[in-house]
Every structure is written in structure tokens, then in C-alpha cells.
C-alpha positions in Angstrom: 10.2 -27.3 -15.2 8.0 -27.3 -12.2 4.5 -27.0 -14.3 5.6 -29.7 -16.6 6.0 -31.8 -13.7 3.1 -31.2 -12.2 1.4 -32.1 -15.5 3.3 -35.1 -15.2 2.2 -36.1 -11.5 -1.5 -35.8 -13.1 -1.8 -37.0 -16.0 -2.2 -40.6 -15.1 -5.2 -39.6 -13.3 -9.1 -40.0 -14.2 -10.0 -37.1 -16.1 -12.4 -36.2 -13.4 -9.8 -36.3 -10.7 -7.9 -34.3 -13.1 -10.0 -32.2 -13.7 -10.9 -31.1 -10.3 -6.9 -30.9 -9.0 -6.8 -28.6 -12.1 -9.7 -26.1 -11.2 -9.0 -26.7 -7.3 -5.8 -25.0 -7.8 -6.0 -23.3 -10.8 -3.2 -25.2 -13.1 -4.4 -24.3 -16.4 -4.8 -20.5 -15.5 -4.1 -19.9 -12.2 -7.6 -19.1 -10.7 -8.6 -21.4 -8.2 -12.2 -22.9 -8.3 -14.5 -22.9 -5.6 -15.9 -26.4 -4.4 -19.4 -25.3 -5.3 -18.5 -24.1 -8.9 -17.2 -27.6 -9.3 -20.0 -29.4 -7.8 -22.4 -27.3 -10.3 -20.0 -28.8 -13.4 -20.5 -32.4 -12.2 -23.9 -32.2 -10.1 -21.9 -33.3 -7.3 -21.9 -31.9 -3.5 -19.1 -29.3 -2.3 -17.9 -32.5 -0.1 -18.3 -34.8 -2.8 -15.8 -32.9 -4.7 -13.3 -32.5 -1.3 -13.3 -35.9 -1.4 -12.6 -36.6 -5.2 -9.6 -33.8 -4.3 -8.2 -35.5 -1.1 -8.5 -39.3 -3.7 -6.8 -37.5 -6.3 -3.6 -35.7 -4.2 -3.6 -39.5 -2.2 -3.4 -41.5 -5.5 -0.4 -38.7 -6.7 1.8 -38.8 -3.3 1.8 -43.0 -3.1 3.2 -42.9 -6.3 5.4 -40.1 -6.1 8.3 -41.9 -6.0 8.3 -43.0 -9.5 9.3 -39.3 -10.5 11.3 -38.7 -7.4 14.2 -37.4 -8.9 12.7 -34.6 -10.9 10.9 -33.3 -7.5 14.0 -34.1 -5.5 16.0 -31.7 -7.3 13.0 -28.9 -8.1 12.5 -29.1 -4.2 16.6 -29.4 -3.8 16.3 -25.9 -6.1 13.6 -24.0 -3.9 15.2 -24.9 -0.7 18.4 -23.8 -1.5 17.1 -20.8 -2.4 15.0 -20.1 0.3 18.2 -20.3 2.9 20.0 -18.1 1.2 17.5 -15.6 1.6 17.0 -16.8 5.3 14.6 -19.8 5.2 11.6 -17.4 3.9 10.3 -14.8 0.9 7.7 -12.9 -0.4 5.1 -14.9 -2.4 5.4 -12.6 -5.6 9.7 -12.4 -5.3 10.0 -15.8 -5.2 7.8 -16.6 -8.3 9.8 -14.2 -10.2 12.9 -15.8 -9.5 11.8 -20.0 -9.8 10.6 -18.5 -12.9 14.3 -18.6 -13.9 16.2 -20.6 -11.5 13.6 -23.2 -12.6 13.4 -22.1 -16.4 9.6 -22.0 -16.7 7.9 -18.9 -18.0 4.6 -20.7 -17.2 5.1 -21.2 -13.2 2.6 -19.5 -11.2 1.7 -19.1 -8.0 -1.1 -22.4 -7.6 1.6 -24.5 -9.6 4.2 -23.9 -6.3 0.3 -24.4 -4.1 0.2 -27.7 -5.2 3.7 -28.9 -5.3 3.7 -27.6 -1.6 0.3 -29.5 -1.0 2.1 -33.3 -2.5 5.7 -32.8 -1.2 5.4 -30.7 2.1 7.6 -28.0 1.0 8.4 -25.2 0.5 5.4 -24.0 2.9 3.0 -20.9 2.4 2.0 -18.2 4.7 -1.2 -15.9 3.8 -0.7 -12.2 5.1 -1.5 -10.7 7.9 -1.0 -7.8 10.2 2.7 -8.5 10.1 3.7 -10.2 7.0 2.8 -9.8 3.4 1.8 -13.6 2.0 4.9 -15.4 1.8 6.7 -18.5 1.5 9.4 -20.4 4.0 11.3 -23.9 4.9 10.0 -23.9 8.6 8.6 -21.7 11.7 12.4 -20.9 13.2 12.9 -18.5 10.0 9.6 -16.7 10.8 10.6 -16.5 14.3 13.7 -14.8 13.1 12.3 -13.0 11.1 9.8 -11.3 13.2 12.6 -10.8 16.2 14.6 -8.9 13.8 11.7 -6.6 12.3 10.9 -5.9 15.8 14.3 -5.0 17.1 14.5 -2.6 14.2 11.1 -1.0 14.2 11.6 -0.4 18.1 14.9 1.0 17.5 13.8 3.8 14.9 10.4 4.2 16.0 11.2 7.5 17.3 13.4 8.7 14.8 11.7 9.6 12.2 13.8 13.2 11.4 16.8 11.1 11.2 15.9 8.3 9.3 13.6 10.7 6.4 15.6 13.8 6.4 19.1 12.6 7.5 19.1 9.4 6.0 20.5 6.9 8.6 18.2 4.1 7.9 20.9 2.0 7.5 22.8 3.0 10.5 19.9 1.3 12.6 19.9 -1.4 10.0 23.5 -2.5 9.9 22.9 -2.2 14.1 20.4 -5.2 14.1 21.7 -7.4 11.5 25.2 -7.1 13.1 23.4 -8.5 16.1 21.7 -11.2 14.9 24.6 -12.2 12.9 22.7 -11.7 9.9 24.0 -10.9 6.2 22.3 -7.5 4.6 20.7 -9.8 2.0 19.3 -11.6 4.6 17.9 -8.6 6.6 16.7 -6.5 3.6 14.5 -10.1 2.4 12.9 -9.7 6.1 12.1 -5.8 5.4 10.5 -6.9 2.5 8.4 -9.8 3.9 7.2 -7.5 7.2 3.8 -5.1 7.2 5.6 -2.9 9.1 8.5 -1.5 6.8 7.8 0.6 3.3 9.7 2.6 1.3 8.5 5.9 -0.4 9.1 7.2 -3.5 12.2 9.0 -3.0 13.6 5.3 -2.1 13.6 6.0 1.6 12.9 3.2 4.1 11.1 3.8 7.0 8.3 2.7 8.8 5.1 1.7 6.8 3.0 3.7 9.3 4.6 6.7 9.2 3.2 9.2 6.4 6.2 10.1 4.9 6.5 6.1 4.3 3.1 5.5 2.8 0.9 8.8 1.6 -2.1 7.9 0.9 -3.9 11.1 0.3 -2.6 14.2 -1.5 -2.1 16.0 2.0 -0.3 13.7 2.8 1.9 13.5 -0.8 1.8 17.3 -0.2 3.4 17.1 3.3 6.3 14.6 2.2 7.2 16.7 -0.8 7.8 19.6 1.0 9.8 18.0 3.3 12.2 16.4 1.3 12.4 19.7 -0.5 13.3 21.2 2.6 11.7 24.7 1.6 9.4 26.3 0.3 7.3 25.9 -3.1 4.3 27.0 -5.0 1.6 25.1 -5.1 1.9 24.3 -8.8 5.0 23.0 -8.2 4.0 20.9 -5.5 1.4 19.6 -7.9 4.5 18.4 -10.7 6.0 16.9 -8.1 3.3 14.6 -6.6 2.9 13.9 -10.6 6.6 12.6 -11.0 6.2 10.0 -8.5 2.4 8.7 -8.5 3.4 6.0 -11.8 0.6 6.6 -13.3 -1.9 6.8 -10.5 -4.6 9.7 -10.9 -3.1 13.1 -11.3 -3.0 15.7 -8.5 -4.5 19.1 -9.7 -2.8 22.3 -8.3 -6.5 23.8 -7.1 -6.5 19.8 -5.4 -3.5 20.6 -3.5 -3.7 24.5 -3.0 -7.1 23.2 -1.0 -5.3 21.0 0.9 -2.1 23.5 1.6 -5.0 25.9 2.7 -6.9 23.8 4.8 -4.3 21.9 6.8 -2.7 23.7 9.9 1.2 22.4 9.1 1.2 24.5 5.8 1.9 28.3 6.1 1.7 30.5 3.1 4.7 32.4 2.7 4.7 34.0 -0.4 1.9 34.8 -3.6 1.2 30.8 -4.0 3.6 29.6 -2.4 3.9 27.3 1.1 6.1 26.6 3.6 5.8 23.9 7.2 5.4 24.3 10.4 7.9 22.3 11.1 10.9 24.0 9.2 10.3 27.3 10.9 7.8 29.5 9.2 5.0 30.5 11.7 1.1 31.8 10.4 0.0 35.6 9.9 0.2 38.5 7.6 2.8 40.4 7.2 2.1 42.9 10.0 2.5 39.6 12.3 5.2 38.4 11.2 7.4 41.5 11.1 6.2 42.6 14.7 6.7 38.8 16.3 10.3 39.0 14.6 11.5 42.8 16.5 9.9 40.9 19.7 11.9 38.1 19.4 15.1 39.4 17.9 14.3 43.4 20.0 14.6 46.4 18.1 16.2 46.5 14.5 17.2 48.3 11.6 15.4 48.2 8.3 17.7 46.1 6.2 18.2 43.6 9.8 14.5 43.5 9.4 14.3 42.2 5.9 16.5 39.8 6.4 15.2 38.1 9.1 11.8 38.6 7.7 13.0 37.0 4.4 13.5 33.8 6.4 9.5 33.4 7.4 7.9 35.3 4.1 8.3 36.5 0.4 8.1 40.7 0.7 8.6 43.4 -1.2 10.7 46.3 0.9 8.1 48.7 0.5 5.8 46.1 2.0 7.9 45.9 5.2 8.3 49.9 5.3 4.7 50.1 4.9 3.8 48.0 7.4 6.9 49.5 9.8 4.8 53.2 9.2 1.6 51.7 11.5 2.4 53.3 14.6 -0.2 51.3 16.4 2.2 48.6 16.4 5.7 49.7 15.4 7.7 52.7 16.4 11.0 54.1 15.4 14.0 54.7 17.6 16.5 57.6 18.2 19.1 55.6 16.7 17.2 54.6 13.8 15.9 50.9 14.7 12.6 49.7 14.8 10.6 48.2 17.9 7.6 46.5 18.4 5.1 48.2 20.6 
């Protein structure tokens, strides 16, 4: 086991070198302790204690040799591991899985910190704009890595519709890893090491940018329900659904989201409570619009014509439409029976 070992590597130590590797990098409970907390414990300087550090990690690597078969095959273990995956992997992944290639519930991530810090591998990369914090064997796997995220975000970065509604994620996918000779294992590890892939909660992968990818706000939760529904819903229902797939996260209350359906341009009411978007079709306005922007578009009609294409933008009654068909400020009835828009 990796943390056994490391207790091993120590424990020949003086206690105060041992004692500062172990706060320095958090061995007994994973927090790592600042040089000045450790200064306060001992009255010492923060570069008294670097130094006492630096002594301490010297002292282990010249005599590392003496245990060099158990970190020979615990490093063997890691690396072998790592290339499979593509010579990299998130910092939280990979603990899971030493966890129980290595058989040691009690590995955490400033045991692997320090192992890396006396043997040189594997090596760690803190996040940034472009990679969550991970862990690799050496820079041509993050070069690789970061060629193929790039290919792929450039390839779908304009199509969204396809990739959320049509599903063809993986058309794209299969595209790049096919040219970069890559297996899927490999190129799904490198989704899930780059900033600029997600996946929502209806397991689609996309773009971490793109707000069907990461919601943040109920709008936008709102927005990518009724998308993937693909229709219209009532608010409430809207509501249940945002519920199902925030895990536990704050609740969204219907008045929350009717606010937001009101509020926001993309949503159209279409029916007593209930909202449809832009997008799919349905256009603002009362009924009086909408029945009058339909016979201008479609020319005259008869009343049963009308409610049908009507029925495709809005929830109405009949006598609603034939109510609204009676105004002769804006409708008028034809010889033959149709209805036109004035």
C-alpha cells in the first residue's frame, strides 16, 4: 500500500522532520499545513521550516533505494495505469482507482503529492482555464490531449442543435479519435480532464459553455428542459422537472420559474400556465394576433383550417377563435365561407 509506504520512507526520520513532512503534506489527514502554522508549533521561521522540509525529503530520496522495490512496483502500478488511459487523468478519478489497484482505502490525494515529490512520478497538474487538476507521465500526453479537445470543440462548436437535440455527439467524437488514432477510452479520459467539455443532466455531452451543457440559473434549467421536451409544459411541470435532476441542490419553486418564463423573451405562453420557445415555433401575442398573423401567412381559411393551424402556436377553445374571428376590425368573412385577415 502506497500510505504504508510512505509511512515507511518516514519513519526513520527525527520526529521533527517527521513531523513537518507530515503537516507539509497532510499524511495523517490530508490537509496540508501552511509554513507559518508550522513555524508558530515550533517558534521557528516559515524558511526555517522549508528548510527542515527540503533536509527531510533529501535524507528520504538518498536512501530510497533500500525500499526500492516496493516504490518500483507502486510507481510500475501508476504508470501502467496512466498509459492506458493516455499518459494522463483527473486528480479525483485516479485516486478512486489506486484506491483499489493499490488496495488502500487510506490513499489520498497528499499521499500520491509526496510520492510524486521523492520519486519524480507520476507528475501533477493544478487546474486551469483548460484542464481540471490532474495527473500525467510527461508533457507529450498533455499536448495530445489538448490537440484532440481542440479539434473536437472546433468541430461541434457550431452545432449545437445537432449534438443536444439530435444526438450526434459521438459522430464528431468517433471523427477525431479516428484521426488521432486514438481508442474511445482514451478520448473520453481527455473529455474528462478538459474545461471545455460537460455533460448535462440528461447525459448529453457538449460544450461546457454552452447552457444547455452547464445551467447555472433556473432560466437557464428552465430553457434546457423545455428543449429536451421538445414542447410545450406548464410551469408546474417545468418546476418537477428541474427538481428530478438538481440531486439535491435547492428546490425550484413554480412562482421561481413562472417569473422567469414571464420575464425572459425565448418563452411564449401558449396556453393557461403553460410555455412554449421561440425557437420551436410559437411566436408572442394574444389570441387576436395569433389567429390574424396565421390567415396572413397561410391567406384566407375556413374555421376548422383555422383551428388547426392555430392549435400549433396556442391552447383555445373554438368559441375563443369564433369570437375573436367576429371582430370585423381585423377579420372578415368570405363569399365562400373562409376567413381573411384585413
Amino acid at each position: 500500500m502506497l500510505s504504508a509506504t510512505i509511512d515507511n520512507l518516514i519513519r526513520d526520520l527525527k520526529s521533527r522532520q517527521q513531523d513537518v513532512l507530515i503537516n507539509r503534506f497532510g499524511l495523517d489527514d490530508g490537509k496540508k499545513k501552511t509554513l507559518a502554522s508550522i513555524g508558530k508549533k515550533y517558534n521557528l521561521t516559515r524558511e526555517r521550516v522549508r528548510q527542515i522540509e527540503e533536509e527531510a525529503l533529501r535524507t528520504i530520496q538518498n536512501h530510497i533505494d533500500e525500499k526500492e522495490k516496493s516504490i518500483k512496483e507502486i510507481k510500475g502500478l501508476i504508470a501502467g495505469h496512466l498509459e492506458t488511459l493516455g499518459g494522463l487523468r483527473r486528480d479525483n478519478l485516479l485516486l478512486l482507482e489506486l484506491k483499489h489497484i493499490l488496495k488502500d482505502n487510506d490513499l489520498h490525494h497528499w499521499h500520491l503529492r509526496f510520492f510524486s515529490e521523492i520519486t519524480g512520478q507520476p507528475l501533477y497538474h493544478s487546474g486551469n482555464n483548460n484542464f481540471h487538476n490532474f495527473w500525467y507521465l510527461d508533457k507529450k500526453a498533455i499536448q495530445l490531449a489538448d490537440r484532440f479537445t481542440s479539434q473536437l470543440k472546433k468541430l461541434i462548436l457550431d452545432k449545437k442543435e445537432e449534438i443536444i437535440i439530435h444526438g450526434r455527439f459521438h459522430d464528431y467524437f468517433i471523427k477525431v479519435i479516428n484521426t488521432h488514432r486514438l481508442s474511445d477510452l482514451v478520448g473520453l479520459n481527455y473529455l474528462s480532464v478538459s474545461r471545455k467539455f460537460g455533460i448535462n443532466p440528461f447525459d448529453d455531452l457538449g460544450l461546457s459553455h454552452w447552457e444547455e451543457i452547464t445551467p447555472k440559473t433556473v432560466r437557464g434549467k428552465t430553457y434546457l428542459i423545455l428543449k429536451k421536451h421538445g414542447g410545450p409544459l406548464h410551469f408546474k411541470d417545468i418546476a418537477e422537472a428541474i427538481n428530478r435532476i438538481n440531486a439535491g441542490k435547492r428546490p425550484a419553486l413554480p412562482q421561481t420559474v413562472h417569473n422567469e418564463l414571464i420575464k425572459n423573451q425565448r418563452f411564449v405562453l401558449v396556453g393557461r400556465g403553460i410555455y412554449g420557445l421561440v425557437e420551436h415555433g410559437f411566436k408572442p401575442g394574444v389570441a387576436q394576433e395569433v389567429i390574424r398573423r396565421t390567415l396572413k401567412e397561410k391567406g384566407p381559411l375556413h374555421l376548422k383550417d383555422i383551428l388547426n393551424e392555430v392549435s400549433k402556436q396556442r391552447t383555445l377553445k373554438e368559441n375563443t377563435v369564433v369570437l375573436n374571428l367576429q371582430n370585423k376590425k381585423y377579420f372578415k368573412k368570405l363569399a365562400d365561407g373562409k376567413y381573411a385577415a384585413k
